[in-house]
C-alpha positions as CSV (number, residue, x, y, z in Angstrom):
1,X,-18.5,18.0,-1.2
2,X,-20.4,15.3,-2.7
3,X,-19.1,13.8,-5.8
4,X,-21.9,12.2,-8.5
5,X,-20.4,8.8,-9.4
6,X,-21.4,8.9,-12.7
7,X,-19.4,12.4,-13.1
8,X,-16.0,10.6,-11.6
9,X,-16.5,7.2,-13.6
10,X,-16.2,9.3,-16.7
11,X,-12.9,10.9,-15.0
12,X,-11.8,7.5,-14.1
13,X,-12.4,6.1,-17.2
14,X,-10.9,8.6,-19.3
15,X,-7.7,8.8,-17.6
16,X,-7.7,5.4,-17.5
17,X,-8.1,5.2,-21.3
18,X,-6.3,8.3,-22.6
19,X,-9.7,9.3,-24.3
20,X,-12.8,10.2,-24.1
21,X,-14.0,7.7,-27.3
22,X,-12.3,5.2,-25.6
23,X,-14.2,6.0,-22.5
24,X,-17.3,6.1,-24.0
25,X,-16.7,2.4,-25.0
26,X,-15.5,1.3,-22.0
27,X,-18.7,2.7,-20.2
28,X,-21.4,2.0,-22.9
29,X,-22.2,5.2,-23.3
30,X,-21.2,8.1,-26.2
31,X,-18.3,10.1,-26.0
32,X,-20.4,13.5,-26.1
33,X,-22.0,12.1,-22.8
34,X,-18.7,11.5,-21.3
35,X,-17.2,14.6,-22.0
36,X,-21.2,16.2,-20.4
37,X,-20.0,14.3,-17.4
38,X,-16.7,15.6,-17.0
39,X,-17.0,19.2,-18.0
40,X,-20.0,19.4,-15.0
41,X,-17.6,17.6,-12.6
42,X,-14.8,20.2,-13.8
43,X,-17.7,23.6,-13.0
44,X,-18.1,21.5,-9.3
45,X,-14.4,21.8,-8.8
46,X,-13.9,25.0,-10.0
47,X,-10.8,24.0,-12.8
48,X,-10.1,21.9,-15.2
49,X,-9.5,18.4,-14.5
50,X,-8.3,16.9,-17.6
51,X,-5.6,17.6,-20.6
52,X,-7.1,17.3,-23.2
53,X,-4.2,15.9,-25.4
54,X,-3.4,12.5,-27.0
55,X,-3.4,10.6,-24.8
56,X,-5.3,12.6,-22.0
57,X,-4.4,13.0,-18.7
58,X,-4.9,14.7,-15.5
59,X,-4.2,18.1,-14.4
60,X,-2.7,18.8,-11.3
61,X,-6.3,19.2,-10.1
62,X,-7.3,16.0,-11.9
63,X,-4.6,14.4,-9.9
64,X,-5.5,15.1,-6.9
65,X,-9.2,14.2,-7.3
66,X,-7.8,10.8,-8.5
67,X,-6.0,10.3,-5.4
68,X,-8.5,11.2,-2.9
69,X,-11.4,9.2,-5.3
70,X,-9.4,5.8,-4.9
71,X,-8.5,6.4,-1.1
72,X,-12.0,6.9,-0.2
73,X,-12.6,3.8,-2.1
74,X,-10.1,1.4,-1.1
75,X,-11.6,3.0,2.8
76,X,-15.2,2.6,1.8
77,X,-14.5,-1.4,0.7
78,X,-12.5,-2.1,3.7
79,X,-15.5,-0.6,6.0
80,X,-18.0,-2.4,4.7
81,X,-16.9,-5.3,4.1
82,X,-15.5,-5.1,7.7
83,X,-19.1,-3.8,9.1
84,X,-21.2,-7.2,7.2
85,X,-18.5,-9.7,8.6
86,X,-16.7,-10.1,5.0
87,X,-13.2,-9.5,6.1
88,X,-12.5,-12.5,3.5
89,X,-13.9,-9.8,0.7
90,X,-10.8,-9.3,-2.3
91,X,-9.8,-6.0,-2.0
92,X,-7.8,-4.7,-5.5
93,X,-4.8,-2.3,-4.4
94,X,-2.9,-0.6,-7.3
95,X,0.9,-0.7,-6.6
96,X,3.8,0.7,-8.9
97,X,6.9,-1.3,-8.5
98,X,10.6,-1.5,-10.3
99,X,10.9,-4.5,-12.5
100,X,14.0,-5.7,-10.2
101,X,12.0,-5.2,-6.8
102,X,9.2,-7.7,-8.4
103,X,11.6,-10.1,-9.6
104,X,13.9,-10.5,-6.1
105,X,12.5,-9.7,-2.8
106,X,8.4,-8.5,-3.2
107,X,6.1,-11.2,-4.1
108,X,8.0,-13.9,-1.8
109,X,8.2,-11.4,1.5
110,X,4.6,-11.0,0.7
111,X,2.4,-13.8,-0.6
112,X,1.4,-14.8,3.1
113,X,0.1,-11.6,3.8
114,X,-1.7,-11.2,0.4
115,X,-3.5,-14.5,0.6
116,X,-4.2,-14.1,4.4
117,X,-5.4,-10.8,4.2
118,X,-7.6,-11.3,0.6
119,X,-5.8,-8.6,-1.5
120,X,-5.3,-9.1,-5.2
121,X,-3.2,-6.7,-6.6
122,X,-2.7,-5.0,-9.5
123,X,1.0,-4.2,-10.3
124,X,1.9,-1.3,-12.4
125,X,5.7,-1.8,-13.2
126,X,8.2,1.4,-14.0
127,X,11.5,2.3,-13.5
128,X,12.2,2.7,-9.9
129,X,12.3,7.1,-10.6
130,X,9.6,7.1,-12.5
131,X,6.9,5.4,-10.2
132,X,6.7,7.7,-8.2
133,X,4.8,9.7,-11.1
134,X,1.8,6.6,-11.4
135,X,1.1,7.6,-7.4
136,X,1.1,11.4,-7.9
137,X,-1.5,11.1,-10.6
138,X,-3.6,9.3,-8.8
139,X,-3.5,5.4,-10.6
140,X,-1.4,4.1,-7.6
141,X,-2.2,3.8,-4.2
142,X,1.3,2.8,-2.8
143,X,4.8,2.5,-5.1
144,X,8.7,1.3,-4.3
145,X,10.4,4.5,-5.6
146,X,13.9,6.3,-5.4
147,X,12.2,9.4,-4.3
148,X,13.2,10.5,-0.8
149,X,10.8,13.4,0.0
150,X,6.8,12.6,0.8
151,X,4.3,14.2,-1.6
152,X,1.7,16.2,0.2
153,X,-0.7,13.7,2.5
154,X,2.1,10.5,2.2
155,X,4.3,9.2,4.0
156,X,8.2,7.8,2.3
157,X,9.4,5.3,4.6
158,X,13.0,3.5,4.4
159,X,13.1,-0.1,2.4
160,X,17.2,0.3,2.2
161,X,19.8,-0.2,-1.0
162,X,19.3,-2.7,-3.9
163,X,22.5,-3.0,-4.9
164,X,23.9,-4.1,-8.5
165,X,26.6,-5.1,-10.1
166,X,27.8,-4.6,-13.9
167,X,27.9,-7.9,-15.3
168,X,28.7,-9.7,-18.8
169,X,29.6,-13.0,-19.7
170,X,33.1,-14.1,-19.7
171,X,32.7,-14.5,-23.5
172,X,31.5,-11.2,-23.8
173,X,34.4,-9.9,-21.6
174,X,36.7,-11.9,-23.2
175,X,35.9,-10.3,-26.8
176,X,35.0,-6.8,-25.5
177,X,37.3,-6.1,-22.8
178,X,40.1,-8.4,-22.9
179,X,42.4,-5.4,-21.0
180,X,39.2,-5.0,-18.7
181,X,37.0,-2.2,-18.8
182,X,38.0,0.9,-20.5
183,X,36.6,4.3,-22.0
184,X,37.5,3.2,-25.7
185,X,36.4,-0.2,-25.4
186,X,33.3,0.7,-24.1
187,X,32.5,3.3,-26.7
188,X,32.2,-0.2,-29.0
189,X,30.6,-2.8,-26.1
190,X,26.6,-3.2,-26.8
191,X,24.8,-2.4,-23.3
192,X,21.8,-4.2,-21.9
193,X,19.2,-1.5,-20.5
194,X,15.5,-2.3,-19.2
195,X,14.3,0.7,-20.8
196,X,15.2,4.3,-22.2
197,X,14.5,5.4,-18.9
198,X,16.8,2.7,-17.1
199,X,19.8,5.3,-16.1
200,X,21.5,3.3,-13.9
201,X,24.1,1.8,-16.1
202,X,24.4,5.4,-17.8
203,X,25.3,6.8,-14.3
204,X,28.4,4.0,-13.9
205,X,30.1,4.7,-17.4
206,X,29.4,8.6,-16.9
207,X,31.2,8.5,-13.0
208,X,34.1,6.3,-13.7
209,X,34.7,6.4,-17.8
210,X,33.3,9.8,-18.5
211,X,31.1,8.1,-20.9
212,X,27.6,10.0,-22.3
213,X,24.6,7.6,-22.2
214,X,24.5,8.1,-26.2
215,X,28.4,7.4,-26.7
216,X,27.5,3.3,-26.8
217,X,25.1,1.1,-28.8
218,X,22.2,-0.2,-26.4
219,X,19.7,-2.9,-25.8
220,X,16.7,-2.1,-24.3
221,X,15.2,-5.6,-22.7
222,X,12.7,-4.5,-19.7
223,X,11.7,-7.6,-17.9
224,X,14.3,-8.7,-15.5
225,X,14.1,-11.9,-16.8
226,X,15.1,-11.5,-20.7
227,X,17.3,-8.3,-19.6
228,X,19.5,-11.4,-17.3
229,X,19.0,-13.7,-20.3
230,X,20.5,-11.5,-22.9
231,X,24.0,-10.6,-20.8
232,X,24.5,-14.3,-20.1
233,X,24.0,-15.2,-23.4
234,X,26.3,-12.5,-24.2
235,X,24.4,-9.9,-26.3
236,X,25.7,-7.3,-24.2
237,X,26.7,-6.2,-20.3
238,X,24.8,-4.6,-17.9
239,X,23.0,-4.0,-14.4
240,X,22.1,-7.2,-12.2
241,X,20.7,-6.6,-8.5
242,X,23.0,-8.7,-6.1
243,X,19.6,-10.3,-5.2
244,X,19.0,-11.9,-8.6
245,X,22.7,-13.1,-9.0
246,X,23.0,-14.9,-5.3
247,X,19.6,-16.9,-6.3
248,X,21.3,-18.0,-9.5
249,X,23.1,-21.7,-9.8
250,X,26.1,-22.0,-9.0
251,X,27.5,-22.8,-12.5
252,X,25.1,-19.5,-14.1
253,X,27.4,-17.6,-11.7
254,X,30.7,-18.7,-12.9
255,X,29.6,-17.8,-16.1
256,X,29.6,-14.3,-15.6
257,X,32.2,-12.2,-14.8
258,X,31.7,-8.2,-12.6
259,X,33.5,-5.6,-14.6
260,X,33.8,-3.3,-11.5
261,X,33.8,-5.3,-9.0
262,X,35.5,-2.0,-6.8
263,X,32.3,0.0,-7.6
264,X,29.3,-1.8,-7.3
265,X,26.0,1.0,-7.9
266,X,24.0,1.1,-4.3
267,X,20.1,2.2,-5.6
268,X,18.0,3.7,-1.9
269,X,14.9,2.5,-2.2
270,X,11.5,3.7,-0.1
271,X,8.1,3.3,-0.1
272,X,5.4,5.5,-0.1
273,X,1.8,5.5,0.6
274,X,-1.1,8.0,2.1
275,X,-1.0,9.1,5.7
276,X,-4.8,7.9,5.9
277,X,-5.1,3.8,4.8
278,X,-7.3,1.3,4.9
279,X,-6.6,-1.5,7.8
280,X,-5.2,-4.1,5.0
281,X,-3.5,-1.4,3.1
282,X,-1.8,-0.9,6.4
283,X,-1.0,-4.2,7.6
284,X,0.4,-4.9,3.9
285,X,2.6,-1.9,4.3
286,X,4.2,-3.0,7.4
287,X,5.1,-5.9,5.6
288,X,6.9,-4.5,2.7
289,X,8.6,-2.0,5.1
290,X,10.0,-5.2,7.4
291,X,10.6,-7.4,4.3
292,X,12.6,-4.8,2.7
293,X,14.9,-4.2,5.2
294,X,15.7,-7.5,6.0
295,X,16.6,-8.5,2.2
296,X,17.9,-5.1,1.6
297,X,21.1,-3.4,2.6
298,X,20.8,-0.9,5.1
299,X,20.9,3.0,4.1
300,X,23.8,5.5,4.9
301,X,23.7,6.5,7.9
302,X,22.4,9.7,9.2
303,X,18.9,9.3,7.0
304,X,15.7,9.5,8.6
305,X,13.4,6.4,9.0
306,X,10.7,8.1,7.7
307,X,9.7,11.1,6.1
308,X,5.9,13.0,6.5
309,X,4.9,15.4,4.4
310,X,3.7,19.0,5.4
311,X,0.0,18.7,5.3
């Protein structure tokens, strides 16, 4: 089936946008002919391809169009510019990636093979579950995700275990927990999250204090960064990566103080990208999977390598 690109730039761009006015602006052109454009691609492919809410966003259908459209055009750049000697040619890629993952091990493992290889990329940052969702609707060609399982044409290959510690400064600890950690005290204890969608330090007070992720008063500080800034200045206690707390100095270390230093929180990590790539897209994702694991701790035994979807 042959797609007219004007049909799938109005798809693009309205996804892209989260409306079809928005759309219009962003391709010079009015909204009436945008929504022309996709309600014709929609007849070609038989359903419809967009919600139309507020925001918009794809359909299951629309999802899937998305995907294959920016596989076949990350393959089509890295043909031609293959085919007229322009191997030096900047190809974009479109990568969702944890906020922790891009503050510790990612851009250091791979700056040689970005500049080498000519990629620029374009980093779409989420929680670690939730990136998985920016692949599936077609605005990410690759993403560093908890999910285990391969959507349907990927791949979900082993990267191995961030894992992180709950930390707080001694001041805070000193104030907030001078018996150590405990249910009551913690009821009382401000917490330092990325996001609402950060469970992970939900997930340690709910396993060992029996704590619900609304019994506490919370900060919600997403960069890495700020979110390391804020517990050493002691606003509140929370989730550091092992990663980010061995590159600190020395005397930011002694500072801080691990209030369960028995139960540290082990997060799996994998990557996934499509079973068809383009050559760079490849080579770069050979690099993440080698630079992962040899940063990383390994996985539990008894897990697959890799995982292939049906299809």
């Amino acid at each position: 089936m042959r797609f007219d690109p004007r049909q799938t730039a109005a798809l693009h761009a309205v996804l892209e946008t989260g409306s079809f006015e928005a759309a219009a602006r962003q391709l010079h052109i009015t909204s009436s002919a945008v929504s022309q454009r996709v309600r014709a691609l929609e007849l070609a492919m038989g359903g419809t391809l967009v919600s139309r809410t507020r925001p918009c966003h794809g359909t299951p259908l629309g999802q899937r169009l998305m995907q294959h459209l920016r596989r076949s055009a990350l393959l089509d750049d890295d043909f031609a510019a293959e085919i007229h000697g322009q191997a030096d040619a900047p190809l974009r890629l479109v990568l969702a990636v944890n906020g922790d993952t891009l503050a510790t091990w990612f851009l250091p493992a791979l700056s040689p093979v970005l500049t080498a290889e000519h990629v620029l990329l374009d980093t779409h940052v989420d929680d670690q579950d939730h990136t998985h969702a920016l692949m599936l609707s077609g605005e990410a060609v690759g993403c560093v995700t908890t999910r285990p399982e391969a959507m349907r044409g990927s791949v979900a290959l082993q990267l191995g275990v961030m894992r992180y510690r709950l930390m707080a400064s001694n001041a805070f600890a000193r104030q907030h927990f001078p018996r150590g950690l405990s249910r009551e005290a913690a009821r009382t204890a401000p917490v330092v999250a990325a996001s609402r969608k950060d469970q992970l330090h939900a997930r340690a007070l709910e396993q060992r204090l029996g704590l619900a992720a609304d019994a506490y008063p919370c900060h919600y500080i997403g960069p890495p960064v700020p979110r390391f800034e804020a517990i050493r200045q002691s606003l509140g206690h929370g989730m550091l990566p092992e990663l980010w707390l061995g590159a600190q100095p020395a005397a930011v270390q002694a500072g801080l103080v691990d209030l369960m230093p028995l139960h540290p929180t082990d997060v799996e990590l994998y990557w996934h990208g499509w079973k068809v790539q383009s050559p760079r897209l490849e080579r770069l994702t050979q690099r993440i999977v080698e630079a992962a694991q040899a940063v990383l701790r390994p996985q539990s035994a008894g897990r697959k390598r890799s995982r292939a979807s049906k299809a």
